[in-house]
C-alpha positions, 0 to 999 in steps of 0.5 A: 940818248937823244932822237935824231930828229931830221929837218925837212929839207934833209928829207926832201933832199934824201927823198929827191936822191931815192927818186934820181936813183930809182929812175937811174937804175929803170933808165939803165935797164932799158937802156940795156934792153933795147941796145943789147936785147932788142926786147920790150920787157913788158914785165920790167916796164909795168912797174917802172914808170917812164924811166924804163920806156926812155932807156929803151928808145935810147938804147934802140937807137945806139943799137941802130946808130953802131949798125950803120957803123 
């Protein structure tokens, strides 16, 4: 049986998809929070880069824009 051997670029591209992935789900989450909650998770935020703090200054402002509606 033969070894896969994966080409660098195959791996860059995974690794780039993994990255997109991870700041998707830690938008999301913020996103949530501030639109639906209205709370800082400071316990989500720690270990989620910027990702996290983006989706919750967008989420806060969807919350004020369907307030003023």
């Amino acid at each position: 049986m033969e070894a896969h051997i994966e080409c660098d670029s195959c791996y860059e591209l995974r690794v780039k998809r993994i990255k997109e992935e991870k700041f998707l789900t830690h938008f999301k989450d913020g996103v949530a929070s501030g639109l639906i909650d209205g709370v800082y998770k400071d316990e989500l935020s720690d270990n989620k880069t910027n990702a996290y703090k983006q989706g919750y200054d967008f989420g806060l402002w969807l919350h004020s824009e369907i307030k003023e509606e």
